[in-house]
N, C-alpha and C positions, 0 to 999 in steps of 0.2 A: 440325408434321406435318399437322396439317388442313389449315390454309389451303390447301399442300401440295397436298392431295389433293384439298378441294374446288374445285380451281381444274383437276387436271390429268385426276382419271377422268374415266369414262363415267356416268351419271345410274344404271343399275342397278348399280353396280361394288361392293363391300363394299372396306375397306383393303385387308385379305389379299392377293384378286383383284388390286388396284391396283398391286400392288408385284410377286405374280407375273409381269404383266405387261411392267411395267417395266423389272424386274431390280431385287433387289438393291444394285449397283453406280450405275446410275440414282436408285436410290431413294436413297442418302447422299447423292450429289452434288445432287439437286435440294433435300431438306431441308436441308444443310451441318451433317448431323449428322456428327462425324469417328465414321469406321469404324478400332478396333483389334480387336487380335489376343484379346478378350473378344469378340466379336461372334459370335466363327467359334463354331460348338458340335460339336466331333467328338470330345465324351467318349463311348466306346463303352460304357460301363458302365451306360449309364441303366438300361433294363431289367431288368439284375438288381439293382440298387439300390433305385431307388425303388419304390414299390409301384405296380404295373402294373396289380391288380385292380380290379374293382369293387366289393367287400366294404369294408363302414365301419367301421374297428377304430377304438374308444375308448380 
């Protein structure tokens, strides 16, 4: 994924940016990382599941 990247962004680009940019789509086919059906994330439940706050419970 770096070489990746340091070969394809822009000199101020962070990865993130790199890939928004991109796409996605782009972005597996350039790394040849294989995209499956674990990739996609549209579990709707995060938010009420995981803890959303910013309070640190021990």
């Amino acid at each position: 994924i770096l070489a990746v990247y340091k070969g394809d962004a822009r000199d101020w680009e962070r990865v993130g940016e790199w890939v928004e940019r991109i796409g996605w789509p782009a972005f597996f086919e350039k790394t040849g990382l294989p995209f499956t059906k674990f990739h996609v994330s549209d579990w709707k439940g995060t938010r009420h599941q995981l803890n959303s706050s910013a309070y640190i419970r021990f």
